[in-house]
C-alpha positions in Angstrom: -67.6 -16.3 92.3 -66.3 -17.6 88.9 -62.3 -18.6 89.2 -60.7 -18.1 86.4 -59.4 -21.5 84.4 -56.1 -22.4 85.4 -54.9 -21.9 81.8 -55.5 -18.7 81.8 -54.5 -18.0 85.7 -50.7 -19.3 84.5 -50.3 -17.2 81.7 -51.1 -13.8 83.7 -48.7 -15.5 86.1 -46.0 -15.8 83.7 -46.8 -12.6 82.3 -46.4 -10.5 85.6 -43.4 -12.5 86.4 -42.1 -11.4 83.4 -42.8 -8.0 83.9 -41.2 -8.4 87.5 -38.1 -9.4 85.7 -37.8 -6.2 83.2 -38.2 -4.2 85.8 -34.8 -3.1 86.7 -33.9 -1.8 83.2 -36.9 -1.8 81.0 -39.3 0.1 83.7 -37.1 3.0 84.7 -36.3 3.3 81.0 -40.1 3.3 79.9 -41.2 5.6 82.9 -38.4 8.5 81.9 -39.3 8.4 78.2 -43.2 9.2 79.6 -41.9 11.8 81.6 -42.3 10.3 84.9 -38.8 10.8 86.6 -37.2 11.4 89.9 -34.6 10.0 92.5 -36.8 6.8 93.1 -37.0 5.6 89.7 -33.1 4.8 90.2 -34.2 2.8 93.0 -35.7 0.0 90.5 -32.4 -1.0 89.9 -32.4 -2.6 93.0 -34.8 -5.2 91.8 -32.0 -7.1 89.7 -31.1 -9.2 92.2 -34.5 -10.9 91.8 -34.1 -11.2 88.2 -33.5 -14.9 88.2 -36.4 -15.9 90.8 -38.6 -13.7 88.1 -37.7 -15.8 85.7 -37.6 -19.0 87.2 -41.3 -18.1 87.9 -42.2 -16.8 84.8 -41.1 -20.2 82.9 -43.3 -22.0 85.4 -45.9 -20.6 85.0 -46.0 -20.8 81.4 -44.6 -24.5 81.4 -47.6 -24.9 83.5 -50.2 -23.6 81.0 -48.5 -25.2 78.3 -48.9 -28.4 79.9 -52.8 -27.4 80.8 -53.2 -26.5 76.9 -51.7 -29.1 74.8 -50.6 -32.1 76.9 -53.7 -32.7 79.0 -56.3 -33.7 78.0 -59.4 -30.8 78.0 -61.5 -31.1 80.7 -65.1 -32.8 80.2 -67.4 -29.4 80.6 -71.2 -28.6 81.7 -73.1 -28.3 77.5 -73.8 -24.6 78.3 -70.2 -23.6 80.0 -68.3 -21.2 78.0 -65.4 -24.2 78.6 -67.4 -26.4 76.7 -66.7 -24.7 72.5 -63.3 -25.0 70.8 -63.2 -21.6 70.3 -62.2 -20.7 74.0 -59.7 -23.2 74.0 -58.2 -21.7 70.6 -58.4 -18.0 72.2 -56.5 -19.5 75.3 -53.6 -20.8 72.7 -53.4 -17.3 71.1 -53.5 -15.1 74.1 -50.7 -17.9 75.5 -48.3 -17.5 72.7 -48.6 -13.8 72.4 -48.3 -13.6 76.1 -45.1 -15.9 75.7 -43.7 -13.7 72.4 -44.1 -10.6 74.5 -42.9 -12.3 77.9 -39.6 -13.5 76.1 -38.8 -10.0 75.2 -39.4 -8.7 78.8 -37.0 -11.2 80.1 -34.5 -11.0 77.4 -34.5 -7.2 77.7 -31.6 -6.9 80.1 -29.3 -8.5 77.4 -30.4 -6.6 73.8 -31.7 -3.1 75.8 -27.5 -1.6 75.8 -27.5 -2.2 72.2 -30.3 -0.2 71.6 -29.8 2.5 73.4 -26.2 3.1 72.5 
């Protein structure tokens, strides 16, 4: 079985924890405007009182990979690995900061989503 790098283990990490964190208001909001409604939706709300353990997790994770992708050193690789070409390192980088861009505005969504909806 191949595991995945642990690069790219942290920033799915970060990213679901991130996602866990958004869920009280940006969930419930997203699954009404699909169409998807009912009593339990209002339920989600109870998730805010993990909000902070989301994030605490979320910025782990992606200090983690961070640290993995531009402090260490890379990791000496078998010549026909897909670990051993720069490009998969660069590809990591992108899909980190993206991940990270998109992350931030999960997290940040309890703070900027009553503006925008009124």
């Amino acid at each position: 079985m191949i595991r995945p790098a642990p690069e790219s283990a942290s920033i799915v990490a970060g990213a679901a924890s991130a996602i866990g964190a958004s869920a009280c208001c940006v969930l419930p909001l997203a699954l009404v405007t699909i169409g998807v409604g009912g009593a339990w939706v209002a339920h989600l709300r109870e998730l805010e009182r993990f909000y902070y353990v989301f994030v605490a997790i979320a910025l782990a994770a992606f200090g983690y990979a961070f640290y993995r992708l531009y402090l260490r050193p890379a990791t000496v690789c078998a010549p026909d690995s897909v670990c051993a070409t720069p490009l998969t390192r660069r590809n990591q980088r992108i899909v980190f900061w993206v991940t990270l861009i998109a992350a931030k505005a999960l997290v940040l969504s309890p703070f900027y989503a009553g503006y925008l909806l009124g």
